[in-house]
C-alpha positions in Angstrom: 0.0 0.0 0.0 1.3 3.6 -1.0 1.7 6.2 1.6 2.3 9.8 0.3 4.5 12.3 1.9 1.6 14.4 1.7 -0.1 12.7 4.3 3.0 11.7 6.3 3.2 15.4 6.7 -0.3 15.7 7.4 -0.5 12.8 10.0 2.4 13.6 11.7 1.3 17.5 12.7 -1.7 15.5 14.9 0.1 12.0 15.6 3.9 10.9 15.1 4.5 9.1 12.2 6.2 6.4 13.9 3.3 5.1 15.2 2.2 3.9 12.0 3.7 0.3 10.7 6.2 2.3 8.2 7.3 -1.2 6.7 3.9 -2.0 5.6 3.9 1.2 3.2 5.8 2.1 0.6 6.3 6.0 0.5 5.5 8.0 -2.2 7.2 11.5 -3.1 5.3 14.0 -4.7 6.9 14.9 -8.1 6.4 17.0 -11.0 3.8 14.2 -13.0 2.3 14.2 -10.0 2.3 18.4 -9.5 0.7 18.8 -13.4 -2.0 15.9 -12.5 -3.5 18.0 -9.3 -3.1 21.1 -11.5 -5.0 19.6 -14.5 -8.1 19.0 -11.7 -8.7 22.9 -11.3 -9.2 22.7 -7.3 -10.4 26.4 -7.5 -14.0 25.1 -8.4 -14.0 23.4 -4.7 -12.2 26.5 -2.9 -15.1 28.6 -3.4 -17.1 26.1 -1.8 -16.3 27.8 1.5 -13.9 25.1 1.9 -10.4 25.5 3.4 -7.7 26.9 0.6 -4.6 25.1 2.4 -6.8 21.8 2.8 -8.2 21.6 -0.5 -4.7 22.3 -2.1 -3.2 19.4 0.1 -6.1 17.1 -1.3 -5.7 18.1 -4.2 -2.2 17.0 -4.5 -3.0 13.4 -3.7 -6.2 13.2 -6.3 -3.4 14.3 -8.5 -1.1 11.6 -7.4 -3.4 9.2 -7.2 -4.4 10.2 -10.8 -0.6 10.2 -12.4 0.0 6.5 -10.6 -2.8 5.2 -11.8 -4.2 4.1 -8.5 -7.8 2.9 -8.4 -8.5 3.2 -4.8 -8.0 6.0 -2.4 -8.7 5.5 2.0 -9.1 8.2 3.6 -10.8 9.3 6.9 -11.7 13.0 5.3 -15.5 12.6 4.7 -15.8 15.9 4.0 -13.8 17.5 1.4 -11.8 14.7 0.1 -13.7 11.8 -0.1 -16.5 13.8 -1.0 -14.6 15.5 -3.8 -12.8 12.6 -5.1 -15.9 11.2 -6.0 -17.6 14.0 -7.4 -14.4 14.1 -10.1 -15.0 10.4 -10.4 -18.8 10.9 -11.5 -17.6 13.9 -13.9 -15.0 11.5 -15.5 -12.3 13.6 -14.6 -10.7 10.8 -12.2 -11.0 7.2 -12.2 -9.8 6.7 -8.8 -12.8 5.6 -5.9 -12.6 6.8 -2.7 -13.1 4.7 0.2 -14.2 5.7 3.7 -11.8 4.6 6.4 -14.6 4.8 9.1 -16.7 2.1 6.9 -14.2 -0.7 7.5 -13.3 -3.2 5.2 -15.8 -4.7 2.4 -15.0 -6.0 -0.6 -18.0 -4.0 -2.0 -15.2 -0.7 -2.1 -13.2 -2.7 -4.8 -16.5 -3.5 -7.1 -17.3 -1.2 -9.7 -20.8 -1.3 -8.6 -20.5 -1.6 -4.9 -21.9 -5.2 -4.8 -22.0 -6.5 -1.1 -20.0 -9.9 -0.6 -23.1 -12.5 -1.8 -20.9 -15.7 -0.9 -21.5 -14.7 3.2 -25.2 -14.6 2.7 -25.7 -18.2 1.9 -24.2 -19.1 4.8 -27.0 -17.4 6.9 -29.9 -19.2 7.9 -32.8 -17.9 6.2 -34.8 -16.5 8.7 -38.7 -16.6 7.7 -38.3 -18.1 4.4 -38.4 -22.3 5.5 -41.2 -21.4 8.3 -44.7 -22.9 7.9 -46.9 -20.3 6.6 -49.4 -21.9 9.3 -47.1 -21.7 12.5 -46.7 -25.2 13.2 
């Protein structure tokens, strides 16, 4: 799993870094294919939102990284501005990456492309009113 500088430097101003397992990342620099990416996405649009200039920027940067990579899948625990904008891009075609919401746990519904729910677990569960005898006994 990537980990950008962008949110080590995030995380860290709230929690140190080294709390985090480090080995289980690989860190990611911001570079200049990244810088062009978050550009391309025109954060202004979302600034006038009444949203936070420095925060948007910041978000922006990893949209834009996370559109130059490639990556399909983004976690974050931001509900408000970047999950929310991530997936507004997404639905304008703009980005193909789909953000996941860390507080939702994990499902494998986040990595189908039409949010099916795991059906395999379901027919394992009894099936609660559907065998009963429609006449009680």
């Amino acid at each position: 799993m990537a980990l950008s500088a962008i949110v080590v430097s995030e995380f860290h101003l709230r929690q140190n870094i080294n709390t985090l397992p480090l080995a289980n990342f690989t860190l990611l620099p911001f570079n200049h294919d990244d810088a062009v990416a978050a550009a391309d996405l025109n954060f202004k649009h979302y600034q006038k939102q009444g949203r936070d200039r420095v925060a948007v920027k910041d978000d922006f940067k990893l949209l834009g990284q996370a559109k130059a990579r490639g990556f399909g899948f983004l976690i974050t625990d931001d509900e408000e501005t970047l999950f929310s904008i991530c997936e507004d891009l997404r639905k304008r075609g703009e980005l193909k990456t789909r953000a996941i919401k860390l507080q939702m746990g994990f499902s494998k519904s986040h990595f189908d492309p039409m949010g099916q729910h795991d059906f395999d677990s379901t027919l394992n569960e009894p099936a609660a009113g559907y065998l009963s005898d429609p006449a009680g006994e």
